[in-house]
C-alpha positions as CSV (number, residue, x, y, z in Angstrom):
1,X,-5.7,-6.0,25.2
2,X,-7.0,-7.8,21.7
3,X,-5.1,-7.6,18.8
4,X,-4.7,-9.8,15.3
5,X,-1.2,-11.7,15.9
6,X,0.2,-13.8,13.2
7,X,1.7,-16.9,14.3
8,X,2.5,-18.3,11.0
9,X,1.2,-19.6,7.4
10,X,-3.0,-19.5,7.6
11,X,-2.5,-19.0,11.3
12,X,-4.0,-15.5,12.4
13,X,-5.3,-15.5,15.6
14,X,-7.7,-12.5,17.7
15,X,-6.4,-12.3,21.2
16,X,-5.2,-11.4,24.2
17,X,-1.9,-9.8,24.6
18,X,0.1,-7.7,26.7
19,X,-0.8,-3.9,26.7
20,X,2.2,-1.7,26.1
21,X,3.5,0.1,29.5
22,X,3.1,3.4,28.1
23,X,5.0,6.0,26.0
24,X,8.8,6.5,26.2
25,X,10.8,9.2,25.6
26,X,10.4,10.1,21.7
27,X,7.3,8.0,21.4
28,X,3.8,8.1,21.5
29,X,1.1,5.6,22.4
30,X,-1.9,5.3,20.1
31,X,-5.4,4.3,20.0
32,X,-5.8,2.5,16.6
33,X,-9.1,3.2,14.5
34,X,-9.0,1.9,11.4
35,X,-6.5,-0.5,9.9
36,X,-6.2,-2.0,6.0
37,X,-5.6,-5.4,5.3
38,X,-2.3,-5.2,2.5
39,X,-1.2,-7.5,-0.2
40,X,2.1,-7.8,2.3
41,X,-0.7,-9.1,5.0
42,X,-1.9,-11.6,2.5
43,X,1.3,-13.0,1.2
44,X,2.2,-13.6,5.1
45,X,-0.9,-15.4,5.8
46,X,-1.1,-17.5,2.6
47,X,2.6,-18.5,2.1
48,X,4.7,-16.5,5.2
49,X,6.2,-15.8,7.3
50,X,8.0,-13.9,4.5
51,X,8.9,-10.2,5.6
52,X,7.9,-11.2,9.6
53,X,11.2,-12.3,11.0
54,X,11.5,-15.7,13.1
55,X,14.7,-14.4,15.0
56,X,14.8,-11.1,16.5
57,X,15.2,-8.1,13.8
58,X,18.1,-6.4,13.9
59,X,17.1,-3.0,14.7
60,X,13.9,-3.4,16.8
61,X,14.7,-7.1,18.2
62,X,11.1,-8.3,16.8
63,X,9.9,-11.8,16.1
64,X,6.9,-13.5,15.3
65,X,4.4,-13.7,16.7
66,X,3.8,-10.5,15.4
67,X,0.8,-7.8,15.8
68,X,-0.4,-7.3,12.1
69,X,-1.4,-3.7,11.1
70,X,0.6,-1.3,8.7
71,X,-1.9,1.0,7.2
72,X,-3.9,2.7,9.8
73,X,-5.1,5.8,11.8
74,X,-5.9,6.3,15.5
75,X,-5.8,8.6,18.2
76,X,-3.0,10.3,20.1
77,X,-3.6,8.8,24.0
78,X,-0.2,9.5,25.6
79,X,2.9,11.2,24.6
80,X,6.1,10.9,25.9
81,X,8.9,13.0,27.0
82,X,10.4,15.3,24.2
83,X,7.2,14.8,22.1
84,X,6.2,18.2,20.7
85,X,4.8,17.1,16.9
86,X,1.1,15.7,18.7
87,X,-0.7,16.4,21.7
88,X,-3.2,13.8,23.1
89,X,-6.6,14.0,21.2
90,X,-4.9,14.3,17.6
91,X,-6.5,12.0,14.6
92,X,-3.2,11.0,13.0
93,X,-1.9,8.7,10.2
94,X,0.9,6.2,10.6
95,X,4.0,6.2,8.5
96,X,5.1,2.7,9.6
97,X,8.5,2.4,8.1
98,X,11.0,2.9,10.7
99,X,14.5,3.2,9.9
100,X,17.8,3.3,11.3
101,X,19.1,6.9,9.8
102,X,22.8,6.0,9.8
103,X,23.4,3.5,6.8
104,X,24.3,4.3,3.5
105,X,20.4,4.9,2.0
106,X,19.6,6.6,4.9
107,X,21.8,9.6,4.6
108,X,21.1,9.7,1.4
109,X,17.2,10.7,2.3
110,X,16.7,7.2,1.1
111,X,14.9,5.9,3.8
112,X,13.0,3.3,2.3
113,X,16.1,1.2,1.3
114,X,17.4,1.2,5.1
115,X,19.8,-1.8,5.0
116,X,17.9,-2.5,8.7
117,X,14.1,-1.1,7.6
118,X,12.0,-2.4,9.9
119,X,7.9,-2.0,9.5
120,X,5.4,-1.6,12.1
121,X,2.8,-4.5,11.9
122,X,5.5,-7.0,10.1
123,X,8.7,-6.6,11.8
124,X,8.4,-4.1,15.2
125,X,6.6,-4.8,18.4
126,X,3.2,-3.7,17.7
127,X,0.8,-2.8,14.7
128,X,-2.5,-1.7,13.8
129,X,-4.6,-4.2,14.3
130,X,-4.6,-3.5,18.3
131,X,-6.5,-1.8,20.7
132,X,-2.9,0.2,21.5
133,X,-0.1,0.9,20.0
134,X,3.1,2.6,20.8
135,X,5.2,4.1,17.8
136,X,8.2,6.8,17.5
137,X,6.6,10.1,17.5
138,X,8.6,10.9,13.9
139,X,6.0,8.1,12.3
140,X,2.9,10.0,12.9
141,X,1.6,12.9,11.2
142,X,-2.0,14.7,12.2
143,X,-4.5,14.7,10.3
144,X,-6.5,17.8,9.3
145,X,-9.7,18.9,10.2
146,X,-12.7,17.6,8.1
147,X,-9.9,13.9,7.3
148,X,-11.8,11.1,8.4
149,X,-10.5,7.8,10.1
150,X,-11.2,5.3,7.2
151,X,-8.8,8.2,4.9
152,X,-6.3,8.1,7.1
153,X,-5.7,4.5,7.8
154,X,-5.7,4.6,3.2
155,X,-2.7,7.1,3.8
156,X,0.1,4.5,3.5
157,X,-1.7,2.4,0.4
158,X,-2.2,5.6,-1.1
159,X,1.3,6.9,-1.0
160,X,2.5,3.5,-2.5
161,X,0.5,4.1,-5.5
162,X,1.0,7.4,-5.8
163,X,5.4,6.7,-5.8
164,X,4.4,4.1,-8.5
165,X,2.7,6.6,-10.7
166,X,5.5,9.3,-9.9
167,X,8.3,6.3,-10.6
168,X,7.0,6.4,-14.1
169,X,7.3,10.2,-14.5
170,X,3.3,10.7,-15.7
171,X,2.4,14.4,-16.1
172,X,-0.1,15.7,-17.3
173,X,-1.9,15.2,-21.1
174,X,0.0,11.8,-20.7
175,X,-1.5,8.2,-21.5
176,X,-0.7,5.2,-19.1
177,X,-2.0,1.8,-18.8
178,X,-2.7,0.4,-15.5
179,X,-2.1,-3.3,-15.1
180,X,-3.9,-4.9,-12.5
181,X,-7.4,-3.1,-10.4
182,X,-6.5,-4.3,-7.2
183,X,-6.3,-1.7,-4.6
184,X,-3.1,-0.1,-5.9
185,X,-3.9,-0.6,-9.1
186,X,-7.1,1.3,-8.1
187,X,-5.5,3.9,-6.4
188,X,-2.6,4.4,-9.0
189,X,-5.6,5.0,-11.3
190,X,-6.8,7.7,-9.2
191,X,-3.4,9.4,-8.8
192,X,-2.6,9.0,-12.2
193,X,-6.5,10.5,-13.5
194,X,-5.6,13.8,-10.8
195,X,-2.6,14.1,-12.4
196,X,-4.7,15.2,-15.6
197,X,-3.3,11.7,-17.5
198,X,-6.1,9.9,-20.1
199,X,-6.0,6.4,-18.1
200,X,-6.6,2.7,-19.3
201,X,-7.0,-0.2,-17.0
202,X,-6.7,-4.0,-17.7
203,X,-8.6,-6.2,-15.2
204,X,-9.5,-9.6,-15.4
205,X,-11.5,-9.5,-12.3
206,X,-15.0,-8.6,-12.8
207,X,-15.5,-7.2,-9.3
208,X,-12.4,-5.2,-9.3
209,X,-13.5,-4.0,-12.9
210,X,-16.5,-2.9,-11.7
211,X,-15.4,-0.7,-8.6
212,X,-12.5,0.8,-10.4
213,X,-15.0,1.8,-13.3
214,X,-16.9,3.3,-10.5
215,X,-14.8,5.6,-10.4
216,X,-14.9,6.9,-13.6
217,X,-11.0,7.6,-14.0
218,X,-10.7,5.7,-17.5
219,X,-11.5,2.9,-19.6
220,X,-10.9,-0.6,-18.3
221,X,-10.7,-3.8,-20.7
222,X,-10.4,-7.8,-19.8
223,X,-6.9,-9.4,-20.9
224,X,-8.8,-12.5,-21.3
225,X,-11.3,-11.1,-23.9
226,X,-9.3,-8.6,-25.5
227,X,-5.3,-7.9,-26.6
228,X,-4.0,-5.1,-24.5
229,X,-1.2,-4.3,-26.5
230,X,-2.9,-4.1,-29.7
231,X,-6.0,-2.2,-28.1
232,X,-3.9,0.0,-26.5
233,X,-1.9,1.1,-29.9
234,X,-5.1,1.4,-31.2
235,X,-6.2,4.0,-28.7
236,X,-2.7,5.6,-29.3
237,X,-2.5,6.1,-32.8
238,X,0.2,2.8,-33.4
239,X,2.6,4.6,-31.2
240,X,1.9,3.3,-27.3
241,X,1.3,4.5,-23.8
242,X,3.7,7.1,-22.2
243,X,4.0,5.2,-19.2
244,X,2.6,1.7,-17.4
245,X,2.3,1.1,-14.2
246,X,2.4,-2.4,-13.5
247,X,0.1,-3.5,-10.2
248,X,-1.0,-6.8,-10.6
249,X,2.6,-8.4,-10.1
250,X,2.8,-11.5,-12.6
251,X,4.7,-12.1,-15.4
252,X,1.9,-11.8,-18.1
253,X,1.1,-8.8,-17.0
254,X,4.8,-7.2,-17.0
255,X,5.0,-8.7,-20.7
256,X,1.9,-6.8,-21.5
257,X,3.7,-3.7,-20.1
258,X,6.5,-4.0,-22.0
259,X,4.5,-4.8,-25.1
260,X,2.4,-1.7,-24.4
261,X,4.7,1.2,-23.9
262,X,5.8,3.4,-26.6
263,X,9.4,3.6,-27.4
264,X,11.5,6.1,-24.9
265,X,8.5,5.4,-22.4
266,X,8.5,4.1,-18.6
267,X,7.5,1.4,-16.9
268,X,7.0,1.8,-12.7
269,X,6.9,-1.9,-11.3
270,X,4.9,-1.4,-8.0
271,X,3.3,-4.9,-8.0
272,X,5.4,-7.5,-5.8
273,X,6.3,-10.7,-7.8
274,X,6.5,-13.3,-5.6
275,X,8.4,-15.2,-8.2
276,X,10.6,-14.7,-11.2
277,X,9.1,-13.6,-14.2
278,X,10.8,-14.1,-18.1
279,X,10.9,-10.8,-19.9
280,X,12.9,-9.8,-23.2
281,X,15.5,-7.3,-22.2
282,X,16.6,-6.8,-26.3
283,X,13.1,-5.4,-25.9
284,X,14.2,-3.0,-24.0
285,X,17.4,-1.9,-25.2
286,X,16.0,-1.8,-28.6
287,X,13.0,0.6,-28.2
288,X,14.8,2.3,-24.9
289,X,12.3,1.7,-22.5
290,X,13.1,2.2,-18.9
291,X,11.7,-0.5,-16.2
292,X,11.8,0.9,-12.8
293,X,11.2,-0.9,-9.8
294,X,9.4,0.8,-6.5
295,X,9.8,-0.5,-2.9
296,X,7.1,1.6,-0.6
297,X,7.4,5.0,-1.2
298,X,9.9,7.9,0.2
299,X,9.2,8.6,4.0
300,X,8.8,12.0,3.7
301,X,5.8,11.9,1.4
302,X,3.1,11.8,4.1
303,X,2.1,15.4,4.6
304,X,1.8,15.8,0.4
305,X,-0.2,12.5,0.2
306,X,-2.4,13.9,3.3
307,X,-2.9,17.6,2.1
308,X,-4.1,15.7,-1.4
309,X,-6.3,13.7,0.2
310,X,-7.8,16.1,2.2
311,X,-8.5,18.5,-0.7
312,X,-10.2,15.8,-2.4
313,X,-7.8,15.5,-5.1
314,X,-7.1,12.0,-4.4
315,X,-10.2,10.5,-2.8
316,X,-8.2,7.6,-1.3
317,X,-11.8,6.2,0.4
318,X,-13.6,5.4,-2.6
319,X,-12.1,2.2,-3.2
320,X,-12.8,0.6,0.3
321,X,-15.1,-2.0,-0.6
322,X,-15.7,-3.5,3.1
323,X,-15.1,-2.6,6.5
324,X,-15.5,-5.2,9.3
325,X,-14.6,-6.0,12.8
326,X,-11.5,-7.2,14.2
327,X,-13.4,-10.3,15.1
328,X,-14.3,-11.4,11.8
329,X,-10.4,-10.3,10.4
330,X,-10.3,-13.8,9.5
331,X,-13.3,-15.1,7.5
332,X,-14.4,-11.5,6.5
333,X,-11.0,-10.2,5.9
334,X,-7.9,-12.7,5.0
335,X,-9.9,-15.4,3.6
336,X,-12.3,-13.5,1.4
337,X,-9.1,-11.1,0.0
338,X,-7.4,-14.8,-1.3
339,X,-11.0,-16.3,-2.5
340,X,-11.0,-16.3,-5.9
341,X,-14.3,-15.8,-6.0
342,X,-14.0,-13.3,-3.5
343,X,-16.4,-10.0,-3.9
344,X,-13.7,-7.7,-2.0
345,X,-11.0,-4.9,-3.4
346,X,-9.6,-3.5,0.0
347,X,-11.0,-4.2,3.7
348,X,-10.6,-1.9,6.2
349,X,-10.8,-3.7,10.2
350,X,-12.3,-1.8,13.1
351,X,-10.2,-2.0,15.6
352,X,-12.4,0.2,18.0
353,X,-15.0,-2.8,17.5
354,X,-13.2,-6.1,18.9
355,X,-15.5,-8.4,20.8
């Protein structure tokens, strides 16, 4: 079968690879439709491997080369012995974190920390971006009637936003400032707006602007052309947002944030800085502002982010901005998302369509 392997930094190559022998006992082997490319996929191709491990991972044994694809849907074509959750046919959504259930954050129902976590399409023998895929059966949850493909392969970026926005504690009447319009940032706007909170955006990019005012969720500004912090206490009265959720993932931004909040307020940091960033912590301490990190999202949160999405509470889809073939993953896909000048928010690969 085809499927998108990294091999290492700006080294993503289509091809052929071994099909998996079938589903085990527990498992399940899946037709992948759709698959998103993720800020994790680009840090790997542009500067990796980072999270992809070079000797064998210590609780699935994987190594790179490694079958990219975290955030996708597909189609039930085999179940295994035991298997009782899916039946062959079923339009499901991956939850690719697997776990090992035994360490300390594990039986805690903090899954997400696993001291082993492994991640389908990073660090376990297969991924999305594959004609076929075999996964534990626990990982996948069906979809319901009337859910398309292309929402359920934006499941998993959904549900990262989403634990940003709940990090931060936003309920409703609320105000929160959104740094950053990429595609969490994007969807963090959506959750946040559904959540019946009055939302600003900062975006410096004006493609990015432009799709995440689309979506009519709040009012977005340019850090370059205007002061954040002081526009944003002037739409507050002096006083600050209730709550930021910080998605672009650089150190200007996270000052912003800081700058931004009101005293007593949170900030959710759901962008990954890929390098350290200087902050004032008397900032902090002085006007008691808490600064929470996220990592993912809890494993459990699929069939609430699913039943959302299929009410049309949280229209995950509107931000997909391409979809291509798994041919053209690399010009269309990897290299656009990293172009400055690129004209893409989030890219969705057909993995049905591989030539």
């Amino acid at each position: 079968m085809l499927a998108a392997v990294f091999h290492g930094s700006r080294d993503i190559r289509v091809e052929d690879v071994a099909e998996p022998t079938g589903a085990g006992p527990g498992q399940v082997l899946l037709r992948p439709h759709w698959c998103g490319i993720c800020g994790t996929d680009l840090h790997e191709y542009s500067v990796g491997p980072i999270v992809i491990p070079t000797i064998a991972h210590p609780l699935t044994g994987a190594s790179a080369p490694q079958i990219l694809g975290h955030e996708f849907s597909a189609e039930v074509v085999e179940v295994g012995p035991g298997v009782t959750n899916v039946a062959v046919g079923d339009l499901v959504s991956v939850m690719p974190l697997v776990t090992c259930g035994q360490c300390y954050y594990c039986r805690r129902g903090l899954n997400h920390l696993c001291l082993t976590m492994a991640c389908v399409g990073l660090s376990y023998q297969g991924g999305g971006m594959s004609e076929l895929a075999v996964v534990p059966a626990s990982l996948v949850t069906v979809l319901p009637e009337g859910m398309s493909a292309i929402q359920g392969a934006m499941v998993e970026p959904g549900a990262v936003a989403a634990y940003g926005v709940d990090t931060a504690g936003v309920r409703p009447g609320d105000t929160v400032l959104i740094t950053g319009a990429g595609p969490i940032g994007a969807l963090a706007s959506l959750y946040a707006y559904s959540l019946g909170a009055t939302v600003y955006i900062s975006e410096v990019n004006p493609t990015r602007s432009a799709l995440v005012l689309s979506l009519d969720v709040g009012t977005v500004v340019d850090p370059t052309r205007v002061d954040v912090v002081q526009w944003v206490r002037d739409q507050t009265g002096g006083i600050g947002v209730d709550a930021v959720i910080e998605c672009s993932g650089n150190e200007s931004a996270l000052q912003t944030a800081i700058g931004a909040v009101r005293a007593a307020g949170r900030i959710s940091q759901t962008g990954l800085h890929t390098r350290p960033a200087a902050i004032d912590p008397m900032i902090l301490s002085e006007r008691e502002v808490t600064l929470a990190g996220t990592w993912c999202y809890r494993v459990t949160d699929w069939p609430r982010i699913i039943d959302l999405i299929s009410r049309g509470r949280y229209p995950v889809e509107s931000i997909v901005s391409a979809r291509i073939d798994m041919a053209d993953i690399v010009d269309q896909g990897f290299e656009t998302l990293l172009s400055p000048s690129g004209d893409q928010v989030k890219v969705l690969v057909n993995t049905r369509a591989i030539t």
